[in-house]
Backbone atoms as SQL, in Angstrom:
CREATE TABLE atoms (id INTEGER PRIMARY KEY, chain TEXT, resi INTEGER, resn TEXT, atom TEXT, x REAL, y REAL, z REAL);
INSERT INTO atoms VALUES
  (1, 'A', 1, 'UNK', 'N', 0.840, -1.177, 0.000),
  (2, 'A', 1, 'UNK', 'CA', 0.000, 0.000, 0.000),
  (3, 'A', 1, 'UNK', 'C', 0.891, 1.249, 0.000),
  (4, 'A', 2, 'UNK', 'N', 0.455, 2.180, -0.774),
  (5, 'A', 2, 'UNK', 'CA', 0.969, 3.715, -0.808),
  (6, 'A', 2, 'UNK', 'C', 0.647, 4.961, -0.326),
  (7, 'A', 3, 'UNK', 'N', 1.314, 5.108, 0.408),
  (8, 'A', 3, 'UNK', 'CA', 0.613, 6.342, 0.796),
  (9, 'A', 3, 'UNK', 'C', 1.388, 7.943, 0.684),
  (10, 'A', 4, 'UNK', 'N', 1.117, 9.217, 1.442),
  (11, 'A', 4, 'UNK', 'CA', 2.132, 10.172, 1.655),
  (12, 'A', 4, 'UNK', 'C', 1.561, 10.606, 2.875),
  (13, 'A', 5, 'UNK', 'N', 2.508, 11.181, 3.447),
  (14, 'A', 5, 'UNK', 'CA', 2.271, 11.795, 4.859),
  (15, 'A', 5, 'UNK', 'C', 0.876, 13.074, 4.790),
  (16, 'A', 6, 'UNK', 'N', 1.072, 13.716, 3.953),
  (17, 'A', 6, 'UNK', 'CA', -0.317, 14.460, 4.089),
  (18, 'A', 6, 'UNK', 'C', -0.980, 14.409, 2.957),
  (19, 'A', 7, 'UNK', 'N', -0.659, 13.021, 2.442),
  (20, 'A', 7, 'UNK', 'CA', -2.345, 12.624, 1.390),
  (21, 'A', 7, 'UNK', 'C', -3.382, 12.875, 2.123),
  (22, 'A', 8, 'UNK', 'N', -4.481, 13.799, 1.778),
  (23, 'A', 8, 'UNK', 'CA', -5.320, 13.177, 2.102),
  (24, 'A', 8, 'UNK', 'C', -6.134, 14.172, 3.565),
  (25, 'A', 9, 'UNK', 'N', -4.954, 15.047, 4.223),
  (26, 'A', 9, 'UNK', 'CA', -4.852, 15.759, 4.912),
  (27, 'A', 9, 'UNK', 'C', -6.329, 16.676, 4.851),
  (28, 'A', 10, 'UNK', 'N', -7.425, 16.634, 5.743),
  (29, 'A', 10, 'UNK', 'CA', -8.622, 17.573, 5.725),
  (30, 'A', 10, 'UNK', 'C', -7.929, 18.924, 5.977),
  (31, 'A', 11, 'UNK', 'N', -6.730, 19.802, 6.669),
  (32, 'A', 11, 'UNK', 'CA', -7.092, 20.770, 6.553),
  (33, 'A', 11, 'UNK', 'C', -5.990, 21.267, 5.175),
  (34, 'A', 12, 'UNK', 'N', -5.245, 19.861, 4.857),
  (35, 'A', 12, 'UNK', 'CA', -4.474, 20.789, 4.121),
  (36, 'A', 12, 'UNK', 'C', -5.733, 20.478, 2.559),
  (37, 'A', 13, 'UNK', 'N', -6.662, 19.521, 2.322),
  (38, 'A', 13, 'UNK', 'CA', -7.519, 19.698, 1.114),
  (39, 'A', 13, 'UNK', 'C', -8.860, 20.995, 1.367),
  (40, 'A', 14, 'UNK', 'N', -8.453, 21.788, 2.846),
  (41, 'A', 14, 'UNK', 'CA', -9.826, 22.428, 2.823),
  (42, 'A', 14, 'UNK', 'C', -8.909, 23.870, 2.583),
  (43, 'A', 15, 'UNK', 'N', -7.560, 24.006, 2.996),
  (44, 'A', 15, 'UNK', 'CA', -6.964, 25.069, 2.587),
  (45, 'A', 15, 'UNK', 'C', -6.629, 25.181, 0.905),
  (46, 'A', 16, 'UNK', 'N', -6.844, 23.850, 0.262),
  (47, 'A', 16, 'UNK', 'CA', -6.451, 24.082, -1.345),
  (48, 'A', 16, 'UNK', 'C', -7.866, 24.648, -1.951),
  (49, 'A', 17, 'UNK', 'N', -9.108, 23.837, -1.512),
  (50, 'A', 17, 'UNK', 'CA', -10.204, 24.554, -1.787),
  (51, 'A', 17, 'UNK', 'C', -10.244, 26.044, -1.937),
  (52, 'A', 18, 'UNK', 'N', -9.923, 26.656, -0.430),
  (53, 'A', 18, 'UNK', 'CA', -10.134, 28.024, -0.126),
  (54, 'A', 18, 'UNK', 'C', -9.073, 28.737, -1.171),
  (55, 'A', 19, 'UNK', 'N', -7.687, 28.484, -1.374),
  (56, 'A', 19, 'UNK', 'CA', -6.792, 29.014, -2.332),
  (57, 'A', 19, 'UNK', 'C', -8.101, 28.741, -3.599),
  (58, 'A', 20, 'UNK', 'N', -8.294, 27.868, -3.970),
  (59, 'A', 20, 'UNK', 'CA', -9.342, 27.709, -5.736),
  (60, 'A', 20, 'UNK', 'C', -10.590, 28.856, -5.205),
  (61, 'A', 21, 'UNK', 'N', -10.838, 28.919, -4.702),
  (62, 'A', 21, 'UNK', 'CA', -12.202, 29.465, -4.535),
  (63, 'A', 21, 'UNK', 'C', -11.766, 31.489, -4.422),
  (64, 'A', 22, 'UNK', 'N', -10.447, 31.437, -3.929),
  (65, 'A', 22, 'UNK', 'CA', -10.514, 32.979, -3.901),
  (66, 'A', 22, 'UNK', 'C', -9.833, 33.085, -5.635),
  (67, 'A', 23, 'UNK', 'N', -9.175, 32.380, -6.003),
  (68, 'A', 23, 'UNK', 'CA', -8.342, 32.329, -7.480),
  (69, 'A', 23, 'UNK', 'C', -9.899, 32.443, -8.378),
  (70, 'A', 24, 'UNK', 'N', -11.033, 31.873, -7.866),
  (71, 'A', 24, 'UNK', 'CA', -11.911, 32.117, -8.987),
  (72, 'A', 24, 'UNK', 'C', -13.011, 33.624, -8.648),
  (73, 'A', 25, 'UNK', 'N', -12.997, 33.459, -7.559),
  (74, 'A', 25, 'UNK', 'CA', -13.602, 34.626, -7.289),
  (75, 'A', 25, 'UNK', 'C', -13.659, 36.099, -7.161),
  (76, 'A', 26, 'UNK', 'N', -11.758, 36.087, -7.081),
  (77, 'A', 26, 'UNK', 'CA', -11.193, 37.355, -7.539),
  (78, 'A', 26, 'UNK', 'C', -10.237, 37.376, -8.708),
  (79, 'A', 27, 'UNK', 'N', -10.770, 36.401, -9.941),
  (80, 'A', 27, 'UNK', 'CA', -10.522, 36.715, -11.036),
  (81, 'A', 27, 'UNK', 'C', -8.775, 36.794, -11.272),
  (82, 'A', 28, 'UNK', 'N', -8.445, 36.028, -10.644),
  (83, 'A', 28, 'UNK', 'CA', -7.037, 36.264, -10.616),
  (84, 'A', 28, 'UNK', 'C', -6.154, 35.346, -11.690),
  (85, 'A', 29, 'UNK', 'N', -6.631, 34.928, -12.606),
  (86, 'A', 29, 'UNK', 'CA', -6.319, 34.195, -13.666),
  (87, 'A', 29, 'UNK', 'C', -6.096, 35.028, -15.044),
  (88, 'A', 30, 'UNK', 'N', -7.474, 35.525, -14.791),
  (89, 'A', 30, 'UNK', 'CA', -7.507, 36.428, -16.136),
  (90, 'A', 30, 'UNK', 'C', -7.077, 37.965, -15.369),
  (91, 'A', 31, 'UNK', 'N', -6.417, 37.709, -14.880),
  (92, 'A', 31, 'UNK', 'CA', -5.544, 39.633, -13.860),
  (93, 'A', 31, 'UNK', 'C', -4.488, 38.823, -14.664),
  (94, 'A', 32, 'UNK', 'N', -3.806, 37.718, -14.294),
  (95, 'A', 32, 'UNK', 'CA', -2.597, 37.380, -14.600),
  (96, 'A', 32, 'UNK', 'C', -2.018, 37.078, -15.895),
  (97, 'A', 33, 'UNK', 'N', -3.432, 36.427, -16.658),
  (98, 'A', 33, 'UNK', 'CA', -3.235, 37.001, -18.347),
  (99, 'A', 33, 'UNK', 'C', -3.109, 38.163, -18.687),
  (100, 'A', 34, 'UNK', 'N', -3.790, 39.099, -18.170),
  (101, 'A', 34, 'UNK', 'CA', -3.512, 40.517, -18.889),
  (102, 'A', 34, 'UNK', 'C', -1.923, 40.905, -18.030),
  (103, 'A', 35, 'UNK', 'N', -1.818, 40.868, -17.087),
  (104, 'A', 35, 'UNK', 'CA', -0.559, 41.394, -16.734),
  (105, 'A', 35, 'UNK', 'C', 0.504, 41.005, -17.436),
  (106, 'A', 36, 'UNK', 'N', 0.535, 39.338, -17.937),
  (107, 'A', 36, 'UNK', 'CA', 1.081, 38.585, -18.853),
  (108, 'A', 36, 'UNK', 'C', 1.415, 39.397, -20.059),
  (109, 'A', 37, 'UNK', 'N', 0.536, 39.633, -20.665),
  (110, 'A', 37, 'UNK', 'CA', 0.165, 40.448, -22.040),
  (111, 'A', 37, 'UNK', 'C', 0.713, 41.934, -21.880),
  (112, 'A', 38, 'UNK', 'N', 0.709, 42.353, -20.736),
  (113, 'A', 38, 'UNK', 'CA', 1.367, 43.953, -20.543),
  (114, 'A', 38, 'UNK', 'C', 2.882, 43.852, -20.379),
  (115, 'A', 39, 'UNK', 'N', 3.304, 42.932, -19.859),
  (116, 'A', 39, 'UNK', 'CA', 4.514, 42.626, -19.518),
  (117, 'A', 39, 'UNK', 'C', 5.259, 42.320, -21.380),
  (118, 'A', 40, 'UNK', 'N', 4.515, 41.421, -22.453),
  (119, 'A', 40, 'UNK', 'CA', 4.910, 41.495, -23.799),
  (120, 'A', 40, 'UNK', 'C', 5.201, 42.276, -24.628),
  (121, 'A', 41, 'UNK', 'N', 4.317, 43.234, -24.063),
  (122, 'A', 41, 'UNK', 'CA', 3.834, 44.365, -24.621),
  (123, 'A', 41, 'UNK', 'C', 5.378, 45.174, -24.683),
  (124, 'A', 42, 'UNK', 'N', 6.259, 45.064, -24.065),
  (125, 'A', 42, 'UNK', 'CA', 7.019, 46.384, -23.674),
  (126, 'A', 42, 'UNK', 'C', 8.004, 46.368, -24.242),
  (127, 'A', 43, 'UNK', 'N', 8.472, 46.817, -25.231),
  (128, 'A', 43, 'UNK', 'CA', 9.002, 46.494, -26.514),
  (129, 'A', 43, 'UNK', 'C', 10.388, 47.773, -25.762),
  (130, 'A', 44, 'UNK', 'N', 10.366, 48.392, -24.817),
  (131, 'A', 44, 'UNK', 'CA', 11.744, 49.241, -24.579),
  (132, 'A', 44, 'UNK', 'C', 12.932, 48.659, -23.191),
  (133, 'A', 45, 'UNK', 'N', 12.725, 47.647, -23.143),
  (134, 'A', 45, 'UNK', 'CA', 13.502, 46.566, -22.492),
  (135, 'A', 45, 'UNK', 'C', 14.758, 46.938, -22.647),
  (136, 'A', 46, 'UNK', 'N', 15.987, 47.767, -23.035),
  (137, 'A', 46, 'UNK', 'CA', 17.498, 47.588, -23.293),
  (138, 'A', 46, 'UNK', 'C', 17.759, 46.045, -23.067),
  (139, 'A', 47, 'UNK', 'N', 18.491, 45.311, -23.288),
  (140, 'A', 47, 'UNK', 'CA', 19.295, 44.053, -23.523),
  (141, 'A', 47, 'UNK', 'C', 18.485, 43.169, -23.199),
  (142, 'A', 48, 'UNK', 'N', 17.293, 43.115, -23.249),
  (143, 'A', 48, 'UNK', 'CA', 16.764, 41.883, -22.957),
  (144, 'A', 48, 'UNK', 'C', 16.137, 41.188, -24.601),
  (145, 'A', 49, 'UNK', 'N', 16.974, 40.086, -24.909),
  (146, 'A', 49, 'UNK', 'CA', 16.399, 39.136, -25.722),
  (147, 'A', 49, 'UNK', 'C', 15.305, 38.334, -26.032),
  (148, 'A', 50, 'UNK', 'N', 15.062, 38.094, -25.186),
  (149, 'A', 50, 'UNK', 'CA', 13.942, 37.367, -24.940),
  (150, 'A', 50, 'UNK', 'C', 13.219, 37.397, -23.642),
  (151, 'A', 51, 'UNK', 'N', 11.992, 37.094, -23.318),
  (152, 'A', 51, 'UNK', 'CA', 11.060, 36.847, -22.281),
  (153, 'A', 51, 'UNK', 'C', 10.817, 35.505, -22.617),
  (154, 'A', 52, 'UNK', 'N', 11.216, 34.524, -21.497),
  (155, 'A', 52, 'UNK', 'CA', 10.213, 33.273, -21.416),
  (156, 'A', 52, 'UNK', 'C', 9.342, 33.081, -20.494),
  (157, 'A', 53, 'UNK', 'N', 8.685, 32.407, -20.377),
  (158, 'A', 53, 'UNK', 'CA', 8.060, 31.668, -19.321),
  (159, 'A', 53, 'UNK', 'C', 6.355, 31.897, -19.468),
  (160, 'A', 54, 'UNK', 'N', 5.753, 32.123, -18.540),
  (161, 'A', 54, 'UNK', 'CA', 4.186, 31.819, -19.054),
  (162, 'A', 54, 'UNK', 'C', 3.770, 32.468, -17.776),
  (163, 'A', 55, 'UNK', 'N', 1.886, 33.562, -17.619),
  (164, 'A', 55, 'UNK', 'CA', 1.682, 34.068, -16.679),
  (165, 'A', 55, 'UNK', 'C', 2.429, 34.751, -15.859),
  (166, 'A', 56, 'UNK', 'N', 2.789, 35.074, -14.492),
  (167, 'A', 56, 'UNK', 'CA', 3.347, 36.002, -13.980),
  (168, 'A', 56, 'UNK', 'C', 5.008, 34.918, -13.513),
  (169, 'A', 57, 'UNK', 'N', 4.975, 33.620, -14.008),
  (170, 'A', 57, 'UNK', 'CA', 6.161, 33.127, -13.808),
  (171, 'A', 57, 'UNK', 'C', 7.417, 33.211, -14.601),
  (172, 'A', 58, 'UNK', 'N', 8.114, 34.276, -15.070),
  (173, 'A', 58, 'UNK', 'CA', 8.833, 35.127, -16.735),
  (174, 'A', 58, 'UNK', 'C', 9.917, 35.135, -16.244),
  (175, 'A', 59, 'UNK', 'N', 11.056, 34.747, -17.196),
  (176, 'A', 59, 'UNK', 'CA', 12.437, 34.624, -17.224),
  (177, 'A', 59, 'UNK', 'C', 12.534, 36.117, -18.077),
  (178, 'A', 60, 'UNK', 'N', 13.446, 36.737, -17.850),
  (179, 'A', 60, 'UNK', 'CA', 14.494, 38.024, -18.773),
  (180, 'A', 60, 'UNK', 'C', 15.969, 37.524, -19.179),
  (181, 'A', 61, 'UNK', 'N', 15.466, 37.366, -20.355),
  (182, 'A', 61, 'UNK', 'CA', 16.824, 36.677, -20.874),
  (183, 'A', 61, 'UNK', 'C', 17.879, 37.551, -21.117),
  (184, 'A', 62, 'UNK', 'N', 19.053, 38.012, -20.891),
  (185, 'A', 62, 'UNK', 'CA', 19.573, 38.933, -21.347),
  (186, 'A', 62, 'UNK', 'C', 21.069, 39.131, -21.969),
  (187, 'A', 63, 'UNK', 'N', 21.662, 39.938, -22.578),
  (188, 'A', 63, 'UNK', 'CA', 23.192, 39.684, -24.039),
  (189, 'A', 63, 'UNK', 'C', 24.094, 38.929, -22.460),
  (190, 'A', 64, 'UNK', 'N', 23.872, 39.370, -21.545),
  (191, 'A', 64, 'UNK', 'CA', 25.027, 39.497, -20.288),
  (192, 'A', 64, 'UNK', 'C', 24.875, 39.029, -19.108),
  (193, 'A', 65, 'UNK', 'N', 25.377, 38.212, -18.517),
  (194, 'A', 65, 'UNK', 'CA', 25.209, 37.709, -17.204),
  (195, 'A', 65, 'UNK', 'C', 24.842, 38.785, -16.115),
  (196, 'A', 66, 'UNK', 'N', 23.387, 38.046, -15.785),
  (197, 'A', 66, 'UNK', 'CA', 23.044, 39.018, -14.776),
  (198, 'A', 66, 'UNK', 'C', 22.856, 39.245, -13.240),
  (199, 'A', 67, 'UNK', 'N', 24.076, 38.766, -12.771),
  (200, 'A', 67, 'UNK', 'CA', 24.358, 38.744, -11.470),
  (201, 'A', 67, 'UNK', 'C', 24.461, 39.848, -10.870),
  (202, 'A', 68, 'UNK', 'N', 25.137, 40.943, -11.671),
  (203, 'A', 68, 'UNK', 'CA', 25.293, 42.273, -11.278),
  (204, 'A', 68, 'UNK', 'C', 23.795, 42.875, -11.174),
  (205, 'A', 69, 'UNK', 'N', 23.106, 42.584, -12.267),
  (206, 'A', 69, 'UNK', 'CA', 21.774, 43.312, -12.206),
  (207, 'A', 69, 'UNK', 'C', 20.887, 43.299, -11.588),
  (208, 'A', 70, 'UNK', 'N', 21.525, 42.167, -10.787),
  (209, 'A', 70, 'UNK', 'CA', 20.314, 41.299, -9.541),
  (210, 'A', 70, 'UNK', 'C', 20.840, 41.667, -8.719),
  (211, 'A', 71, 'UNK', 'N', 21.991, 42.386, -8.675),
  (212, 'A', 71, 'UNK', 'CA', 22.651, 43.294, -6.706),
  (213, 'A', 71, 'UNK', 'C', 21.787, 44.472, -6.942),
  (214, 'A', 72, 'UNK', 'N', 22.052, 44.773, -8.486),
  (215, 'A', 72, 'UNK', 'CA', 21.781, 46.650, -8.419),
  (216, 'A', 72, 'UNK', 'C', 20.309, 46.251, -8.215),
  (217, 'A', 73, 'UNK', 'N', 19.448, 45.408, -8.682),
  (218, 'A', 73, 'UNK', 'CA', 18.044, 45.832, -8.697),
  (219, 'A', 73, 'UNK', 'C', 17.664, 45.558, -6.765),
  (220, 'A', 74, 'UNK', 'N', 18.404, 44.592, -6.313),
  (221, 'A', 74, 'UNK', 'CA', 18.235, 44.387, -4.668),
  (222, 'A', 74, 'UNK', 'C', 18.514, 45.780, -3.658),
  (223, 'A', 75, 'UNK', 'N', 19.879, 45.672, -4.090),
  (224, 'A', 75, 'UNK', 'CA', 20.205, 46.801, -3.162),
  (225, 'A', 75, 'UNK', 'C', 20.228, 48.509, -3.806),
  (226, 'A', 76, 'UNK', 'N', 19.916, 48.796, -4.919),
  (227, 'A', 76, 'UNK', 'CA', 19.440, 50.171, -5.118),
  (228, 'A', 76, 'UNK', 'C', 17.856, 50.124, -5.686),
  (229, 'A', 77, 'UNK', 'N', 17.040, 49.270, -5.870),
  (230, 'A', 77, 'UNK', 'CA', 15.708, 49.804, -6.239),
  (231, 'A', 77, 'UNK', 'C', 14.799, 48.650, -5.354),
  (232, 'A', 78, 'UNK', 'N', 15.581, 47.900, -4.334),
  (233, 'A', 78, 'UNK', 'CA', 14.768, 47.279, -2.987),
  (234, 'A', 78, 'UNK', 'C', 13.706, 45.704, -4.173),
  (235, 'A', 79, 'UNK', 'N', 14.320, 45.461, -5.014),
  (236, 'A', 79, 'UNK', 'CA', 13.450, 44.337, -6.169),
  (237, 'A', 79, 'UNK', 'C', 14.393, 43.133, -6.150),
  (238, 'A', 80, 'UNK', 'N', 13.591, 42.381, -5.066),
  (239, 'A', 80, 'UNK', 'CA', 13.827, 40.753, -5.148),
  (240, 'A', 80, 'UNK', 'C', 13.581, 39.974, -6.717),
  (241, 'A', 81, 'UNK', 'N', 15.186, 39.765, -7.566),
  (242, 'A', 81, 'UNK', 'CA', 14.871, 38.744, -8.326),
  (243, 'A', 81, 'UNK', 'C', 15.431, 37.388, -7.844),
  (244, 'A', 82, 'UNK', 'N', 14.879, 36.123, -8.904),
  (245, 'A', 82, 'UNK', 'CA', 14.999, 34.908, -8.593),
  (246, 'A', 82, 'UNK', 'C', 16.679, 34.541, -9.522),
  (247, 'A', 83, 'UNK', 'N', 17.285, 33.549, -9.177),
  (248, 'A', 83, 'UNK', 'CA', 18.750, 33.842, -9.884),
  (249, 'A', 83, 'UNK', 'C', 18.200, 32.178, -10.699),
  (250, 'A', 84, 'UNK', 'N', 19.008, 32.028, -11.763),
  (251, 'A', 84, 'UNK', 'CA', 18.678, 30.714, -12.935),
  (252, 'A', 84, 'UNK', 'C', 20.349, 29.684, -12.795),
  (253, 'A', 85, 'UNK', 'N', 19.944, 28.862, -13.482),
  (254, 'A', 85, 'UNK', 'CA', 21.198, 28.013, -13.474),
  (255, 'A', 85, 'UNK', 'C', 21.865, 28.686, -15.256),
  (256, 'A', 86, 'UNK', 'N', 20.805, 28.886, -16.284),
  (257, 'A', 86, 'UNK', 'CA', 21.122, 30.025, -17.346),
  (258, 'A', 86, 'UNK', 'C', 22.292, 31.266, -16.918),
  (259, 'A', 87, 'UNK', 'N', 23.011, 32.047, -16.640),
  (260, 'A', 87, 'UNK', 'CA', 23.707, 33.379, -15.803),
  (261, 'A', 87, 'UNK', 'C', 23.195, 34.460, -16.907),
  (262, 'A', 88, 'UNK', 'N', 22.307, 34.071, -17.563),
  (263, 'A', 88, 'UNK', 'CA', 22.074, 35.231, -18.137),
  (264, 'A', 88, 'UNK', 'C', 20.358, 35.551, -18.240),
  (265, 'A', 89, 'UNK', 'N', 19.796, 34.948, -17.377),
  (266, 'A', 89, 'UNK', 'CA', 18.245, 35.123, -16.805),
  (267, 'A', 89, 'UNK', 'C', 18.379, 34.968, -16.224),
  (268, 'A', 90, 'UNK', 'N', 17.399, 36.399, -15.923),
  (269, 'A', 90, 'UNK', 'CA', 16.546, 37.072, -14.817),
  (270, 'A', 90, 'UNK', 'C', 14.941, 36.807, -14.342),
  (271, 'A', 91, 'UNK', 'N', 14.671, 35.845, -13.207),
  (272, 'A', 91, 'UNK', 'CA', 13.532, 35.454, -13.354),
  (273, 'A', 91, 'UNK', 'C', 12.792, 36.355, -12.314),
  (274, 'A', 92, 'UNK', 'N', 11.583, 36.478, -12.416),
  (275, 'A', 92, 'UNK', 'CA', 11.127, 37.121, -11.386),
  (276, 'A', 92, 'UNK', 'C', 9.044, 36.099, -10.999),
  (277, 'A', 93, 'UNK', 'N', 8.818, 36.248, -10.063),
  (278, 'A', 93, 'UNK', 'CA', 7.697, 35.166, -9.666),
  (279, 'A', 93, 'UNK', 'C', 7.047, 35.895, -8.670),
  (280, 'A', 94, 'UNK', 'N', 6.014, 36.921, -9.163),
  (281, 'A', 94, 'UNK', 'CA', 5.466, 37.678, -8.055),
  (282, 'A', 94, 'UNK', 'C', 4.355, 37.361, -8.112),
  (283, 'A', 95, 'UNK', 'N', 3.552, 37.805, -6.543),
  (284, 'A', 95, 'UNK', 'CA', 2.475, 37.283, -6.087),
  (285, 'A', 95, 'UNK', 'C', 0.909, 37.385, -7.467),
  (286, 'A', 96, 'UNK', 'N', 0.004, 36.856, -7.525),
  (287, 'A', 96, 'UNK', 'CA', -0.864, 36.621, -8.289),
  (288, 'A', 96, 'UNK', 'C', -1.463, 38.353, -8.679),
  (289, 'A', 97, 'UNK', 'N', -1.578, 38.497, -6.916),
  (290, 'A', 97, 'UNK', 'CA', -2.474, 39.804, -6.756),
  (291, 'A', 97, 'UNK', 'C', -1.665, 41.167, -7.068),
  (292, 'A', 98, 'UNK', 'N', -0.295, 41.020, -7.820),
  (293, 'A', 98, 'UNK', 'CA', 0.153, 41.795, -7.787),
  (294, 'A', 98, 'UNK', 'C', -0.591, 43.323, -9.209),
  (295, 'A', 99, 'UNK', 'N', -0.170, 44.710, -8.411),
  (296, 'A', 99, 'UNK', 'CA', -1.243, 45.232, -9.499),
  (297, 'A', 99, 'UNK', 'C', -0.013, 45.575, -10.672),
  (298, 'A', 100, 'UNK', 'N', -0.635, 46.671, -11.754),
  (299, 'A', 100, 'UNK', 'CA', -0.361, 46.934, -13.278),
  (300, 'A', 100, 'UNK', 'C', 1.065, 47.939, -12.688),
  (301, 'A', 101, 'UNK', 'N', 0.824, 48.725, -11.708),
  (302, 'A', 101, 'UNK', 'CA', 1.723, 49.841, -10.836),
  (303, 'A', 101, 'UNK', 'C', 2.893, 49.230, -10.926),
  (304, 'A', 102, 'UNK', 'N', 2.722, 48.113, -9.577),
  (305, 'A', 102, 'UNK', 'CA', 3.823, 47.775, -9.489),
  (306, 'A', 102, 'UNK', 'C', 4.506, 47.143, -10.480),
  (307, 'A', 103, 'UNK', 'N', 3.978, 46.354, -11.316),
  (308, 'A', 103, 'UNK', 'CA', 5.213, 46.031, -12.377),
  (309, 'A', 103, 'UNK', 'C', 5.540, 47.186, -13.153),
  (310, 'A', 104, 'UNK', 'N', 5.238, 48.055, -13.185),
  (311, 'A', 104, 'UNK', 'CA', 5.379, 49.072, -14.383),
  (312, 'A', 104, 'UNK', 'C', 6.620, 49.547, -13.279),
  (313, 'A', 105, 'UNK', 'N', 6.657, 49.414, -12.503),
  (314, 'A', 105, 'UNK', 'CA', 7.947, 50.057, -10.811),
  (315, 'A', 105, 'UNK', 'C', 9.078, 49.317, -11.385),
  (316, 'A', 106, 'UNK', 'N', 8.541, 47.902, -11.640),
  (317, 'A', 106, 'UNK', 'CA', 9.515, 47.049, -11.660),
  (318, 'A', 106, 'UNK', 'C', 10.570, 47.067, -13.084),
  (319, 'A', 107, 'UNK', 'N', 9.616, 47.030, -14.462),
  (320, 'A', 107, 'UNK', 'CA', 9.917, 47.710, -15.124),
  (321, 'A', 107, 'UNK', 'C', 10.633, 48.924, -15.622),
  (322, 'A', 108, 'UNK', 'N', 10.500, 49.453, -15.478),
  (323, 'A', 108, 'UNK', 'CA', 11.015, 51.532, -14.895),
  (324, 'A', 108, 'UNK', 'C', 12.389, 50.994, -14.363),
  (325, 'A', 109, 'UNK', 'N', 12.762, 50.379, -13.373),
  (326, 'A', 109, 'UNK', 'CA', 13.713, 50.174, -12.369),
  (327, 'A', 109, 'UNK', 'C', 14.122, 49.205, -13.428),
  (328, 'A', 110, 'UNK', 'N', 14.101, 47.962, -14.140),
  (329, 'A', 110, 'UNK', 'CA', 14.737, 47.489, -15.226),
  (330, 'A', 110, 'UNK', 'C', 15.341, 47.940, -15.615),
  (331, 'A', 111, 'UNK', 'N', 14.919, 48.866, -16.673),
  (332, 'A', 111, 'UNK', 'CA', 15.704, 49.960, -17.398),
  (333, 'A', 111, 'UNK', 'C', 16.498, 50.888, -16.966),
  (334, 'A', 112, 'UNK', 'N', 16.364, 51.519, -15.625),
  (335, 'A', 112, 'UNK', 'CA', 17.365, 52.070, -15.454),
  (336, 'A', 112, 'UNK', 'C', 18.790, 51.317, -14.829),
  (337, 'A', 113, 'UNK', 'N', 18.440, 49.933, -14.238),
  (338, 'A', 113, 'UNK', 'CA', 19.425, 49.645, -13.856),
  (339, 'A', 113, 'UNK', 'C', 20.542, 48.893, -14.905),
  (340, 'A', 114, 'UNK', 'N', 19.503, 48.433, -15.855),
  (341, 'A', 114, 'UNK', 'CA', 20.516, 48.177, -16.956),
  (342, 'A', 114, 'UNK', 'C', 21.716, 49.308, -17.805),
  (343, 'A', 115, 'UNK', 'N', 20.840, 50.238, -17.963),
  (344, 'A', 115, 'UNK', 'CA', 21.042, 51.557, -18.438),
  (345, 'A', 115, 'UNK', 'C', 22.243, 51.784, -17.371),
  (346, 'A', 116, 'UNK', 'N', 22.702, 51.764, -16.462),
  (347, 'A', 116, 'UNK', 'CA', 23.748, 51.940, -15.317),
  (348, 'A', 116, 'UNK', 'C', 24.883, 51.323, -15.516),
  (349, 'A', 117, 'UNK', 'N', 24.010, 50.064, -15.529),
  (350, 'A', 117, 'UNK', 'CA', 25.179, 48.788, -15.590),
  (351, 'A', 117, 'UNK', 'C', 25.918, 49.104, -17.660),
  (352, 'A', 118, 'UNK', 'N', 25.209, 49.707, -18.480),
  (353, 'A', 118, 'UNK', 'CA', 25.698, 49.594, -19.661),
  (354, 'A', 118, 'UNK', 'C', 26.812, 51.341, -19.929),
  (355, 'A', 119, 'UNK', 'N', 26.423, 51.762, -19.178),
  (356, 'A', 119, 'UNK', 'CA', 26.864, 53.340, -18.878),
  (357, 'A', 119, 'UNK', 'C', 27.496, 53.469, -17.444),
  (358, 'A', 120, 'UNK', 'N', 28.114, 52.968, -17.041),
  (359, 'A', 120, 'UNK', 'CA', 28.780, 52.919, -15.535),
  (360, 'A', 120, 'UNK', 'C', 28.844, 54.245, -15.311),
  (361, 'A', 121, 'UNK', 'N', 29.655, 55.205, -16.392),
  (362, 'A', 121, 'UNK', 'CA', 30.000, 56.774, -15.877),
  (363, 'A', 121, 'UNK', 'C', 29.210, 57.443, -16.062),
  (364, 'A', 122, 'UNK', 'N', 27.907, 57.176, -16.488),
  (365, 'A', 122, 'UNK', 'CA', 26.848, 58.624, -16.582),
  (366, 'A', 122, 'UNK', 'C', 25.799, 58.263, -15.535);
């Protein structure tokens, strides 16, 4: 016989419910497609090659290893990114509920920190 330690678990299947039930009720699927779609949208990226990934879970692919870009965006614009086994994506995995503002913050702060890192003296 097979089992897992919290197969099966009543409060952990009544807490997955409650996660489905607010995901449908505050529309947070189709928030995360369009944020998806705004995030494509942004065609003034400096060095970023590509965008992968799907919904609010997006890699920034970029010409240059971005280890540096992940200090400057931490410690001068306060933006937790995720680091890749790639060194040249930038992933980032923010909350569902996050609004249009803040990525456009996050964004904004992209660009300039690249813009820094490509211009050290200005």
């Amino acid at each position: 016989m097979l089992g897992t330690t919290f197969g099966g678990n009543h409060l952990a299947c009544a807490a997955a419910i409650a996660v489905l039930d607010i995901l449908k009720q505050e529309n947070l699927m189709d928030i995360v497609r369009d944020l998806y779609h705004f995030i494509l949208e942004q065609k003034n990226l400096p060095g970023v090659k590509q965008i992968k990934g799907r919904g609010l879970m997006l890699g920034f692919e970029f010409e240059f290893e971005v280890s540096q870009l992940r200090k400057d965006l931490l410690y001068k614009h306060h933006i937790f990114t995720e680091a890749s086994s790639n060194k040249n994506l930038l992933r980032i995995l923010p909350p569902l509920n996050i609004s249009e503002s803040d990525l456009q913050f996050f964004l904004e702060s992209l660009q300039v920190a690249v813009h820094q890192l490509q211009n050290p003296t200005q």
